[in-house]
Every structure is written in C-alpha cells, then in structure tokens.
C-alpha positions as a Markdown table, in Angstrom:
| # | Residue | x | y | z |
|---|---|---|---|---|
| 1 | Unk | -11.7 | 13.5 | -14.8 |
| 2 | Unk | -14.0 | 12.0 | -12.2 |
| 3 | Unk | -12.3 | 13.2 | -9.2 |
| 4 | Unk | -11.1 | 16.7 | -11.0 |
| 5 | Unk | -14.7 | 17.3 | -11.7 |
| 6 | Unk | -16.1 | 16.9 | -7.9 |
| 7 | Unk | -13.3 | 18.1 | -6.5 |
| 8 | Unk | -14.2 | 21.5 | -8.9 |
| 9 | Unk | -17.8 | 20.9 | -8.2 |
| 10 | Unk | -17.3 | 21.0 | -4.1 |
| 11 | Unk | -15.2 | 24.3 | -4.6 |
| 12 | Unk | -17.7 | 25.8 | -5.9 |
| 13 | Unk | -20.4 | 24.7 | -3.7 |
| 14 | Unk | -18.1 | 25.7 | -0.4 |
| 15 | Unk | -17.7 | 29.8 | -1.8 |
| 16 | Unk | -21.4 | 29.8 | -1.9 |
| 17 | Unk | -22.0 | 28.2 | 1.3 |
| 18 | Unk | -19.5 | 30.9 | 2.5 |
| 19 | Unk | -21.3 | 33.5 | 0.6 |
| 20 | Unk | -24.1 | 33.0 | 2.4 |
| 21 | Unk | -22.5 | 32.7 | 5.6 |
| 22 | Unk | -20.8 | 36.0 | 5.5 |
| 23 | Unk | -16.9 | 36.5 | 6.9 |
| 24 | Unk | -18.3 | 36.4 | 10.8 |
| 25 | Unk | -19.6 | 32.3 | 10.7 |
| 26 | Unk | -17.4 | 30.4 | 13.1 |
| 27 | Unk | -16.8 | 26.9 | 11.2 |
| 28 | Unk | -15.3 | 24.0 | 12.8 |
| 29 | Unk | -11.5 | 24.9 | 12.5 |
| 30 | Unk | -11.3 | 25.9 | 16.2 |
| 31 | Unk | -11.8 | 29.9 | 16.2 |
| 32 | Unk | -11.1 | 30.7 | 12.5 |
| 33 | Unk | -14.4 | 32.1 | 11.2 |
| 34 | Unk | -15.0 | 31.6 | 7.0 |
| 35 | Unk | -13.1 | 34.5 | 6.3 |
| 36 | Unk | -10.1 | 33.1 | 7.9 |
| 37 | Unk | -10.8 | 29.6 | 6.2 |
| 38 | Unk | -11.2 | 31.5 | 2.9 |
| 39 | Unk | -7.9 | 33.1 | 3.2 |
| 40 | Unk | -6.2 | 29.8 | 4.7 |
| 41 | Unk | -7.2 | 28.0 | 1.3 |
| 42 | Unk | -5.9 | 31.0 | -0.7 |
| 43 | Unk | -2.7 | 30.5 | 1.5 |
| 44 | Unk | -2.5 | 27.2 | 0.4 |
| 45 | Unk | -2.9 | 27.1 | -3.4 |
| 46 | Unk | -1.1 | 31.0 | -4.2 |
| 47 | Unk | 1.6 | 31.2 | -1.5 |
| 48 | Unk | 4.1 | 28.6 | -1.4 |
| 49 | Unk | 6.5 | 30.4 | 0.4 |
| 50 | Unk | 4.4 | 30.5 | 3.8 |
| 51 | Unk | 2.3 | 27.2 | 3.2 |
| 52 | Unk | 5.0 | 24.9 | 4.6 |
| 53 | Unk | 4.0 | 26.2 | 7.9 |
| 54 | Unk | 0.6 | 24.4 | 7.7 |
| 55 | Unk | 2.4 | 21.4 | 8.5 |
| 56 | Unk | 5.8 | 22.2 | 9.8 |
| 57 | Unk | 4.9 | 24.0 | 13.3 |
| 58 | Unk | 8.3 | 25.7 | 13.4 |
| 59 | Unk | 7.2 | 27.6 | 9.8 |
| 60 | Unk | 3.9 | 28.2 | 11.2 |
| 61 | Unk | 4.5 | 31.7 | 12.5 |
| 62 | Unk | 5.1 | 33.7 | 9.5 |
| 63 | Unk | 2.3 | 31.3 | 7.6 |
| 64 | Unk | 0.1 | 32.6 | 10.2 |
| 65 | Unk | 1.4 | 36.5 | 9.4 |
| 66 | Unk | 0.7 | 36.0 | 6.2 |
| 67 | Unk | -2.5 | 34.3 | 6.3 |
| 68 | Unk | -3.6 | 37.0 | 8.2 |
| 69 | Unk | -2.5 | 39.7 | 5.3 |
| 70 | Unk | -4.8 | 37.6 | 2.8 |
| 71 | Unk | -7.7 | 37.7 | 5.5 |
| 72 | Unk | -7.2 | 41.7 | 5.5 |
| 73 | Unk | -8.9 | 41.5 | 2.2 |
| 74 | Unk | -12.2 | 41.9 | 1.3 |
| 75 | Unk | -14.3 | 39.0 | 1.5 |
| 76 | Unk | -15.7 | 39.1 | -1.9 |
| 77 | Unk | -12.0 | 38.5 | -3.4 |
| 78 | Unk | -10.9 | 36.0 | -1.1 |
| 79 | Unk | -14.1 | 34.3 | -2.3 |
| 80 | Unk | -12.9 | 34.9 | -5.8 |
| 81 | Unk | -9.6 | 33.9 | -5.4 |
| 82 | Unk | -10.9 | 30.2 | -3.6 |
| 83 | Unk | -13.2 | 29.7 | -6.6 |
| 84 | Unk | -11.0 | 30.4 | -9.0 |
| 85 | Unk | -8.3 | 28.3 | -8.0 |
| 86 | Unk | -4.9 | 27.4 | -7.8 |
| 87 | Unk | -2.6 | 29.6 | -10.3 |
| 88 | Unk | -1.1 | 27.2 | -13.3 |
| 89 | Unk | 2.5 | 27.7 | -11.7 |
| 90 | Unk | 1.1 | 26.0 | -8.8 |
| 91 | Unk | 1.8 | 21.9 | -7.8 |
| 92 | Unk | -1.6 | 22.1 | -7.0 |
| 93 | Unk | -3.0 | 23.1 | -10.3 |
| 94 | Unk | -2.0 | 19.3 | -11.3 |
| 95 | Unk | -3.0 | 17.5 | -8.4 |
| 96 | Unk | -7.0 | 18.7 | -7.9 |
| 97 | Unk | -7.9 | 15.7 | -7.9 |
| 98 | Unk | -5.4 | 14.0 | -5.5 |
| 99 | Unk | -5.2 | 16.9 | -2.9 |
| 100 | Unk | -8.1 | 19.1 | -3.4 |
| 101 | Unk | -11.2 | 16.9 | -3.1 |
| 102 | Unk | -10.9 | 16.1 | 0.5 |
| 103 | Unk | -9.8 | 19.6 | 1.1 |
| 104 | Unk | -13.0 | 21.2 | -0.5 |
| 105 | Unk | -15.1 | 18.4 | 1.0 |
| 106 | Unk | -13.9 | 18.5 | 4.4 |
| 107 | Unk | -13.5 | 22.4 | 5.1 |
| 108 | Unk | -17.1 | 22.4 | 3.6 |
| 109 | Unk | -18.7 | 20.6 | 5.9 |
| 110 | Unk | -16.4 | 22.6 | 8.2 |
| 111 | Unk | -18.7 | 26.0 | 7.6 |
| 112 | Unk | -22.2 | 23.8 | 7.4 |
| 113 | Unk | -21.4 | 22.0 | 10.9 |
| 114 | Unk | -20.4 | 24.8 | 12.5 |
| 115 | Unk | -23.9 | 25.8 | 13.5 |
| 116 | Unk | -26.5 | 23.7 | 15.4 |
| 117 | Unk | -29.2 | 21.9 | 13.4 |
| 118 | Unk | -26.9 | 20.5 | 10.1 |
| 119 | Unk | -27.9 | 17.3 | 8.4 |
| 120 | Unk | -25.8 | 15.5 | 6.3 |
| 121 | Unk | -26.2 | 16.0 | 2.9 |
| 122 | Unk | -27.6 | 13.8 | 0.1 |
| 123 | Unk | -24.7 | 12.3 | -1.8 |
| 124 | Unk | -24.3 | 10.3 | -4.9 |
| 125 | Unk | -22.8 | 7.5 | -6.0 |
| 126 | Unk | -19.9 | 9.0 | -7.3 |
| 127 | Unk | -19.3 | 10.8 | -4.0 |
| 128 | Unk | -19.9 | 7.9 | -2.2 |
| 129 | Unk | -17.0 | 5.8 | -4.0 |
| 130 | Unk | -15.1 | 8.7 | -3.4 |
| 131 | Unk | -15.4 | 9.1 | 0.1 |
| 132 | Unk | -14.7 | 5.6 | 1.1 |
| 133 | Unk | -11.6 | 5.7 | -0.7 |
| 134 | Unk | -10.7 | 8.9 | 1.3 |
| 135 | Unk | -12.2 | 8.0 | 4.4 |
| 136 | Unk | -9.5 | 4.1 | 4.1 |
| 137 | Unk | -6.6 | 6.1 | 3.0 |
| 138 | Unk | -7.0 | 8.8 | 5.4 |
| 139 | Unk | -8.3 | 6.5 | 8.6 |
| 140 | Unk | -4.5 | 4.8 | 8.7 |
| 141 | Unk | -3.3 | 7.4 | 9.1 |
| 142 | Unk | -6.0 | 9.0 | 11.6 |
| 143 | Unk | -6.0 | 5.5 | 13.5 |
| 144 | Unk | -2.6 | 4.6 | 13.1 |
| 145 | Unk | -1.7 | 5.1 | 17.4 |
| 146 | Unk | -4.7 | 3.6 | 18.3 |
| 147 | Unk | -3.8 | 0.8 | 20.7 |
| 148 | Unk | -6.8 | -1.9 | 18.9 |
| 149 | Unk | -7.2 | -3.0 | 15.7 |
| 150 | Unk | -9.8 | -0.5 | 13.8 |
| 151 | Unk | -11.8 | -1.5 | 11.2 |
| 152 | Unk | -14.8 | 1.2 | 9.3 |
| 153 | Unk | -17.9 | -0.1 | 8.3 |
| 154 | Unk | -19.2 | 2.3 | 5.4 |
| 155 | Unk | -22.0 | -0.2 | 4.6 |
| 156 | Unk | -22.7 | -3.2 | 2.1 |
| 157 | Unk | -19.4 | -4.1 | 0.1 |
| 158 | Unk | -17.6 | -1.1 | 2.4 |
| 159 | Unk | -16.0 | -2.9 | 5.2 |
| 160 | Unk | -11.6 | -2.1 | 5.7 |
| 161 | Unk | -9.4 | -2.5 | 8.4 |
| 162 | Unk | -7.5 | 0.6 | 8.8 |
| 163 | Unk | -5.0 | -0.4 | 11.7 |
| 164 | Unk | -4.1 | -3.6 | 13.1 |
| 165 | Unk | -3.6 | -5.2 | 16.3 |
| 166 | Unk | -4.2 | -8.0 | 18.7 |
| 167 | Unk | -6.7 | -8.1 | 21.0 |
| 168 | Unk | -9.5 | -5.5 | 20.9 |
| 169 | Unk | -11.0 | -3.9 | 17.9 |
| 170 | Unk | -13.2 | -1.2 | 17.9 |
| 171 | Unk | -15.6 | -0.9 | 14.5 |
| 172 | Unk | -16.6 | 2.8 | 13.1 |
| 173 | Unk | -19.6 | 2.8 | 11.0 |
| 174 | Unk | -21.6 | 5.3 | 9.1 |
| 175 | Unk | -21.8 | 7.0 | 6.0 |
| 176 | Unk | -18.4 | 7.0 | 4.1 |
| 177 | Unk | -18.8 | 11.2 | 4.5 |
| 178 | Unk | -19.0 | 11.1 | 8.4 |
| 179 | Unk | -16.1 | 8.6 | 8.5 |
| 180 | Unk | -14.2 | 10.8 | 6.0 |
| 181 | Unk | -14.5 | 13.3 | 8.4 |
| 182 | Unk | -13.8 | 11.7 | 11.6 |
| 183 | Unk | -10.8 | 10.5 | 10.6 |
| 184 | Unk | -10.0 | 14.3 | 9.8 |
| 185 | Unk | -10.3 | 14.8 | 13.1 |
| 186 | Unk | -14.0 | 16.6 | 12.9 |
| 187 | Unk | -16.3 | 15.0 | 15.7 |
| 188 | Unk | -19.6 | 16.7 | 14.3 |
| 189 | Unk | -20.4 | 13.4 | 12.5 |
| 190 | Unk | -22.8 | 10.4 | 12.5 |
| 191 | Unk | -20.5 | 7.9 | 13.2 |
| 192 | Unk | -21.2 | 4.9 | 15.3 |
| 193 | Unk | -18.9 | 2.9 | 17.7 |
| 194 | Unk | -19.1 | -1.0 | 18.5 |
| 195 | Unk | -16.2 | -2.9 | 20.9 |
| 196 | Unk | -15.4 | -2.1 | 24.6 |
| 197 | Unk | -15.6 | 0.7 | 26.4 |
| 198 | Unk | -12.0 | 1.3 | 27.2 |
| 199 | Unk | -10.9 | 0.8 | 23.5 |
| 200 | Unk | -13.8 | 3.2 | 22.2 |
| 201 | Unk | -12.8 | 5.6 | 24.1 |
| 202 | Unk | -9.1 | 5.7 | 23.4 |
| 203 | Unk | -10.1 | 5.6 | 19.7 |
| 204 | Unk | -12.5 | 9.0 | 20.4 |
| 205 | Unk | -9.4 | 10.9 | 22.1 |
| 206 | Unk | -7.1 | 10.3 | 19.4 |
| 207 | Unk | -5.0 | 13.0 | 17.9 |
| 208 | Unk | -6.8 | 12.9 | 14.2 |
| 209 | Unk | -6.5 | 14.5 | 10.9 |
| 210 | Unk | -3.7 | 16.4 | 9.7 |
C-alpha cells in the first residue's frame, strides 16, 4: 500500500500543478505543452488500442491521432480523467504501484522544470526509498550502452552499480529524485559527474529513458 499510496498521492499533486499551469505551459516532453501531457496520460491508462504506439514507433502514428482527439477536449476533463485514474478493466488499475509511481513522478517534475527558476522539492523518507529503487532499476536500463562502468551515488547507504565494465567508470551522484530523473532521460536535474572527461561525456549523450 506504500507505493499505491504515493503513487495516488503524486497523481494528484501533478493535476494541480497542471491546474495552475493552464493547457499553454510547455513541460519538458519536447514541445507537448500540459494539455498534451494531460491527454498522453489519459491515452495511456483508457485507450489500449492506440497506447502500444508509445513504445512501438511503427504504432505511433495513429497513437498520435488519437492522442490528439483526447487533447481536443476541454482541459478541465482531461484533468479529471488523469485524477481519476485508470478504469478497473484496465492492466493498469492493478499495477499503480509498479508502473504509475515513476510515471506521475517523473511527468511531474516534467511541468515544474519546464520553466526557469525550479528547486527540487522537499521529499520524505518514504519517497526517498522510493526513488532509489526507481532511480537502480531504471539507470540499467538508461546506462546499459554506456561504454564505462556506471555506478550512482544517492548518498549514505545509497551507493549501486548500474552497468559494468572494465576500465573507466564514471559516478552519478545526487539526490535519488534528480538521478531518477536523469536516467529518464530529463537533464533539468542536480546531478553530479566524477571520472574522465571523455567517459562523462559519453555518459551525458546517451540515449536515456524510455
């Protein structure tokens, strides 16, 4: 119930963060502004038939028709329909906690970055344990072409390799938020880098996230 509980918690806090932004405020998913995020998260948990195409580029045409119906809407509902959640016919009505608390988190942070002057926000400990174990699951994945060994530091007791290797290494530390989100391919974070230049540098142009 943990996780179900702040991944519930960081849905609502996003729709009101997007309430206050309004359906114009860029956000950090290239050009979409929040009222095409809103209706790419209503995509995701009430249309199964054009969600595929989030992930499978060939599908991605007619998920981007129809994710362009839901944004026709008014903003108000789309709001509605994020905060209310995936449908109980949906897979994702039984895996909140598994696949919606690093979506709520993440595309969060992706309307409060956008802008210029964001701080990172005060988090608990629960969120903290939280994020590291998102930030280690998702980083071998994120890291996993990098050609050193990578290894994020998310503080005392938070220290994981994330992708091997011989020979260089290049260490990512911060805040297990900001190294959530880095390996989600956001770059608006407070992350630092430590090992050579050349390695560093490869690591900052991978191809991250989803």
């Amino acid at each position: 119930m943990r996780g179900m509980s702040l991944a519930r918690d960081e849905r609502h806090a996003l729709v009101e963060t997007m309430e206050a932004a309004g359906p114009d405020a860029p956000t950090l998913c290239g050009d979409w502004t929040t009222r095409d995020l809103a209706a790419h998260l209503v995509l995701r948990e009430r249309r199964l038939d054009a969600s595929a195409g989030i992930l499978i580029r060939p599908l991605a045409g007619y998920t981007a028709k129809v994710q362009a119906e839901i944004a026709a809407r008014p903003y108000p509902d789309l709001l509605e329909l994020v905060r209310t959640g995936p449908p109980v016919w949906s897979p994702l009505w039984l895996l909140d906690t598994q696949a919606n608390l690093g979506e709520m988190f993440v595309h969060h942070e992706d309307v409060r970055r956008a802008g210029a002057g964001w701080e990172p926000r005060e988090l608990g400990a629960r969120w903290e344990a939280a994020l590291w174990t998102l930030a280690t699951r998702m980083g071998r994945m994120a890291y996993r072409k990098a050609p050193c060994a990578v290894v994020l530091d998310g503080g005392p007791g938070r220290r994981a390799a994330v992708h091997g290797g011989s020979g260089d290494q290049v260490v990512l530390s911060g805040a297990p938020a900001e190294l959530a989100l880095h390996a989600f391919g956001r770059d608006a974070v407070r992350v630092e880098f430590d090992g050579p230049e050349d390695a560093v540098a490869a690591v900052r142009a991978l191809q991250r996230g989803v």
